[in-house]
C-alpha positions in Angstrom: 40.1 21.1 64.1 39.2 18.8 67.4 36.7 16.7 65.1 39.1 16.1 62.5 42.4 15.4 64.7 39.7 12.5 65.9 39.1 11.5 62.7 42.5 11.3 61.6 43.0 9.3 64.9 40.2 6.8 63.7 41.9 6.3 60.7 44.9 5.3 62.0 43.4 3.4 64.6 41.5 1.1 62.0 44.7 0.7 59.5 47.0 -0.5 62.4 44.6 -3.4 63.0 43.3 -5.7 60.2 44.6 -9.6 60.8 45.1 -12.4 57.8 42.9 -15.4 56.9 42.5 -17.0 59.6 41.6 -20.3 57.6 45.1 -20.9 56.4 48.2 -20.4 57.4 47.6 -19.0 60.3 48.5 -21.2 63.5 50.0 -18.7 65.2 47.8 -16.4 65.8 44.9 -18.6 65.9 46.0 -20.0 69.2 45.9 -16.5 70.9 42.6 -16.1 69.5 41.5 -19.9 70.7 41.4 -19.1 74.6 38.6 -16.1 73.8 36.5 -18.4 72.2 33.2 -18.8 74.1 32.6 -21.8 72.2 34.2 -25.3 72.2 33.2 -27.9 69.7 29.8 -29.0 70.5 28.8 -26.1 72.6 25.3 -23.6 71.9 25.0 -20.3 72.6 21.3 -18.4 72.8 20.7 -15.2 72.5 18.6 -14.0 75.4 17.9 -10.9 73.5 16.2 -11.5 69.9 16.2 -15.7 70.3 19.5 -16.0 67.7 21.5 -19.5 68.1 24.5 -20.0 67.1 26.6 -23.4 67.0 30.3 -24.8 67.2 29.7 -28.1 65.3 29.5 -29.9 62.3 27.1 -29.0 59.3 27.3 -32.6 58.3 26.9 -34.0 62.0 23.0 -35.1 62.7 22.8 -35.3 65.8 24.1 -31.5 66.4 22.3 -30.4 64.1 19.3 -32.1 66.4 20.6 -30.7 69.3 21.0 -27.5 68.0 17.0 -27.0 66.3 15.2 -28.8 68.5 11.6 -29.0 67.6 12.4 -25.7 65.4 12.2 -25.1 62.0 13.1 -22.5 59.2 11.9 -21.6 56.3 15.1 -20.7 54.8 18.6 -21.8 54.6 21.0 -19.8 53.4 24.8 -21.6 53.2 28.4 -20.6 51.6 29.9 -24.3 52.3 34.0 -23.6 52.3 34.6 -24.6 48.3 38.1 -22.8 48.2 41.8 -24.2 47.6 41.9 -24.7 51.0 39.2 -27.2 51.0 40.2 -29.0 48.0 44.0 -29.0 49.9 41.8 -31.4 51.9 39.6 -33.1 50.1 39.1 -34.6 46.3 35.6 -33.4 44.9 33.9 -37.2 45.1 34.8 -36.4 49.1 33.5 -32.7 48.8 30.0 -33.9 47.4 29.8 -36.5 49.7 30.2 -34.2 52.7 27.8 -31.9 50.7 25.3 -34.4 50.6 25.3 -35.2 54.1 25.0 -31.2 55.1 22.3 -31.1 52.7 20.2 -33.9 53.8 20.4 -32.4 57.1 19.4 -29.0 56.2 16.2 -31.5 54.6 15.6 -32.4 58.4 15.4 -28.7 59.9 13.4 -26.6 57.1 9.6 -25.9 56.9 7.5 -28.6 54.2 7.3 -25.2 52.2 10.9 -23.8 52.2 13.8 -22.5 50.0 17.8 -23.3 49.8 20.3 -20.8 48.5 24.1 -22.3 48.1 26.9 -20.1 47.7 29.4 -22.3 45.5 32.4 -21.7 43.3 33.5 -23.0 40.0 37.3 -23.8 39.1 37.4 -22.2 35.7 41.0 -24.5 35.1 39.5 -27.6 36.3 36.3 -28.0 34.4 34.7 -25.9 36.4 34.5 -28.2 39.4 32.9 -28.5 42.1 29.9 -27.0 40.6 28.3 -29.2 37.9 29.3 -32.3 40.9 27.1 -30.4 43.2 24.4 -29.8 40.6 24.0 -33.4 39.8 24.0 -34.0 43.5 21.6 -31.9 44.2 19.4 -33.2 41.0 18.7 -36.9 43.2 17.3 -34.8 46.7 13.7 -33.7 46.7 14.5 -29.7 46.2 13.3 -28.2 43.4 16.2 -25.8 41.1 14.7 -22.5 40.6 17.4 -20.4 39.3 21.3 -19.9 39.0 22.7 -16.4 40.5 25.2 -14.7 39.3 27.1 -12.1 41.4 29.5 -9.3 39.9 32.8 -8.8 41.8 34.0 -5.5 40.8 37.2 -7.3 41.4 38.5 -10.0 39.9 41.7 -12.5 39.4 43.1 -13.6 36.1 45.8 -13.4 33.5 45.9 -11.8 29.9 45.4 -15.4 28.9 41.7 -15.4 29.8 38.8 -13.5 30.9 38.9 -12.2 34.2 36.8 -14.4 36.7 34.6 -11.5 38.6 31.5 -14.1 39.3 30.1 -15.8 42.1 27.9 -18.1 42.1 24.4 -18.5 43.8 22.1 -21.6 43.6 18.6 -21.4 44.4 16.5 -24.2 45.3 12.7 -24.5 46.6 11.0 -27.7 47.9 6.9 -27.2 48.5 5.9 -23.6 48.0 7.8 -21.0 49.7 7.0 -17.4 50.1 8.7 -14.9 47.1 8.8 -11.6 47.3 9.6 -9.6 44.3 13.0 -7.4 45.5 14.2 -3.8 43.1 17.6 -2.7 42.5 18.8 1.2 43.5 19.4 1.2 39.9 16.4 3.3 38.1 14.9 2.5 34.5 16.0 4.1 31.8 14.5 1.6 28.9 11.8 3.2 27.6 9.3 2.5 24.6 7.5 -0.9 25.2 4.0 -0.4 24.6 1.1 -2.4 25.7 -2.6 -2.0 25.6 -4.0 -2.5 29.1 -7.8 -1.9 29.2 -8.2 0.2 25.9 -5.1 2.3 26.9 -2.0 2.2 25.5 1.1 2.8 28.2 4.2 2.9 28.5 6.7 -0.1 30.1 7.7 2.6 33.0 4.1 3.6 33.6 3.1 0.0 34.3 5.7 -0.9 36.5 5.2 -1.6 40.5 8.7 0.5 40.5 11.0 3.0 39.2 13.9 0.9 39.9 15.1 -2.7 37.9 14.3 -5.9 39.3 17.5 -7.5 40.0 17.2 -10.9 37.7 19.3 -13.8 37.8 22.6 -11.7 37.6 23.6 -9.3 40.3 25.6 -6.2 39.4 24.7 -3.6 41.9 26.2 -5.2 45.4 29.5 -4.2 46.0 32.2 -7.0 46.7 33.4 -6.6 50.1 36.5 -5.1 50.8 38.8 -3.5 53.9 37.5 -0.1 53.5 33.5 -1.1 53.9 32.2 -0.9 57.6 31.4 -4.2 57.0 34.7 -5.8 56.1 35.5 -8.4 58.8 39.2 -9.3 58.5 40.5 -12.6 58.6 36.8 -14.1 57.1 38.2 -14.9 53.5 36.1 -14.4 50.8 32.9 -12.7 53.0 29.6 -12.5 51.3 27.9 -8.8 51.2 25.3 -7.9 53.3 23.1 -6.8 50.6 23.0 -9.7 49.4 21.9 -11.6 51.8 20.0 -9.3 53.2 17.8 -9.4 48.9 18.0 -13.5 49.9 15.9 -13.2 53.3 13.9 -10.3 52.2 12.8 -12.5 49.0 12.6 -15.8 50.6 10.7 -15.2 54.0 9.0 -12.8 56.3 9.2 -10.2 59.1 7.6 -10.0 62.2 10.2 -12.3 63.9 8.3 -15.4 63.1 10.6 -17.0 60.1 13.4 -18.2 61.4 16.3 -18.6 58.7 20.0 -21.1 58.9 23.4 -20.8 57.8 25.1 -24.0 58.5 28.5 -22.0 57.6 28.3 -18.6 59.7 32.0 -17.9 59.2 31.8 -14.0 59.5 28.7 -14.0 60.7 26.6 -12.1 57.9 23.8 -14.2 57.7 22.9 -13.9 61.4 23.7 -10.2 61.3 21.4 -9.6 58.3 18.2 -11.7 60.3 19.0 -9.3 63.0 18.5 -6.0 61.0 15.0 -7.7 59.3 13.5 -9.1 62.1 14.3 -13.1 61.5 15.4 -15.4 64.3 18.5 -17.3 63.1 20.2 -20.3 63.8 23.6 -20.9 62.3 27.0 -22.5 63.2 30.1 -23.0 61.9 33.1 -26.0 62.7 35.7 -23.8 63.6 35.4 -22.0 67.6 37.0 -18.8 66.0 34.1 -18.0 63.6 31.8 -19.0 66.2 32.9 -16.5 68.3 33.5 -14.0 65.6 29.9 -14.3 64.4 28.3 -13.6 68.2 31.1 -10.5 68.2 29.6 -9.1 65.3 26.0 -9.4 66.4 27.1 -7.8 69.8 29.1 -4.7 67.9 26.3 -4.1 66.1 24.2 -4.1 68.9 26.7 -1.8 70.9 27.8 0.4 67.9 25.7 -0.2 65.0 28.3 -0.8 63.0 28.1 -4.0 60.6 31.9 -4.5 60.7 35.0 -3.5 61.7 36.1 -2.3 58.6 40.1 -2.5 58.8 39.9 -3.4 62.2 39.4 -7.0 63.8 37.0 -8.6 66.3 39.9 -9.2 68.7 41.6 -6.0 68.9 41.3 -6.0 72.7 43.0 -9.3 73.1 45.3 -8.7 70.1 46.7 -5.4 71.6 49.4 -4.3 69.1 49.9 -4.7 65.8 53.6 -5.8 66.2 52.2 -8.9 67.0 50.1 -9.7 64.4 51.3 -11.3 61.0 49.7 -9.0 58.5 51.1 -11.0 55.3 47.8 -12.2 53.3 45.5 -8.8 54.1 44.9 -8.1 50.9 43.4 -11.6 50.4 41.2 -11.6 53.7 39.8 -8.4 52.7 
């Protein structure tokens, strides 16, 4: 009866505290969360624990990104560059790929001769699909190499009975030199059977030959789970969050253990990429513009640390300094979620 009653408290406890985007429309609340920031524009923070770094600059700034690697380099960069509404509130696409380019030729200056380059990036299916074929032609004129085009399966999606649902995201992957790959598997098991194939004067089965008993993912992703407020992971107020399995199958794939390979995110946001190199053994650096995901991206690495826990599910990194929920603006939840 005691466990439960504690349960039920839990529950309650994590429902009374979720907070909205905190990339738009927002103000408010953003300046109580401001003063907590560790980080001001331009500042570093190191992590005297595991070697981490994490930024408050700008992606497209050389000489912070300088400051920030030093004489280091990775072998991996993994980014989701802000390609919502919001940005395009701010920006017309020739400005967005311009911006891109300059992030992009400094993530040329911090990565390993023999490297790879994943992008996060949307496509406006009502505006000819922009900013993605801009960015692909971009991206055609630098010296990375494409390899393939991801695509990950929302189980939810937005739409009208007008036109197919949009449940995609999508995932760019690029290579320059010749970068480690290792072959990841699904939790989803083979059930094609019937390809047959004489290997050394016996005939076998497609199943028998595999390396696994699981499906190689492929170029479209449908077994990762789009994050929501009732995963551990869900970090309220990081709009449109990128699941830790998959970028967790990204580092795994594109670079190695040991806590040699040191991998970048130039958009940390909630912090997932840094919180993934932590659980594989990587060194990342990352940073992100905006003090508040800074800060929100260390608090993550330090809850897990403390807890284990890879979120706060429908809670919030500042529930001490955000003590009551009377306080906090909850209109645009759903979408933060």
């Amino acid at each position: 009866m005691l466990k439960h009653l504690r349960y039920c408290q839990y529950v309650t406890f994590v429902k009374k505290n979720p907070i909205p985007r905190l990339d738009n429309n927002a103000d408010k609340l953003r300046q109580r969360i401001l003063p907590h920031c560790r980080l001001k524009p331009g500042d570093i923070w190191r992590d005297p624990e595991s070697g981490h770094v994490v930024g408050c600059g700008d992606a497209a700034s050389t000489g912070f990104i300088v400051e920030l690697f030093g004489s280091d380099q990775a072998v991996l960069a993994v980014h989701d560059p802000p390609y919502n509404l919001v940005m395009f509130r701010k920006r017309s696409v020739a400005e967005f790929i311009d911006w891109c380019r300059r992030w992009v030729d400094n993530t040329c200056r911090v990565l390993a001769d023999d490297a790879s380059l994943y992008v996060w990036l949307g496509a406006d299916q009502n505006n000819h699909f922009q900013p993605l074929p801009q960015f692909m032609a971009m991206m055609a004129e630098t010296e990375f190499k494409s390899r393939s085009f991801v695509t990950m399966r929302n189980q939810r999606g937005y739409g009208t009975q007008k036109n197919w649902m949009a449940v995609r995201q999508e995932l760019l992957y690029y290579t320059r030199g010749n970068p480690t790959f290792e072959v990841q598997y699904t939790d989803i098991p083979k059930i094609l059977r019937g390809y047959y194939k004489e290997v050394n004067g016996v005939t076998t089965e497609n199943i028998e030959r595999s390396k696994s008993a699981n499906i190689r993912p492929g170029n479209v992703w449908v077994d990762i789970q789009q994050v929501f407020y009732r995963m551990v992971e869900n970090v309220s107020g990081c709009y449109g969050q990128k699941p830790l399995k998959a970028v967790e199958r990204i580092i795994r794939s594109s670079s190695q253990g040991g806590g040699e390979d040191t991998v970048t995110d130039f958009f940390s946001h909630s912090g997932t990429t840094l919180l993934a190199c932590e659980r594989l053994g990587r060194r990342c650096i990352t940073l992100d513009i905006d003090p508040i995901f800074a800060e929100i991206t260390i608090r993550r690495l330090e809850h897990f640390r403390r807890t284990g826990a890879t979120g706060w599910q429908a809670g919030n990194p500042f529930e001490k300094e955000l003590a009551t929920l009377s306080q906090i603006p909850v209109a645009g939840i759903a979408a933060s979620a």
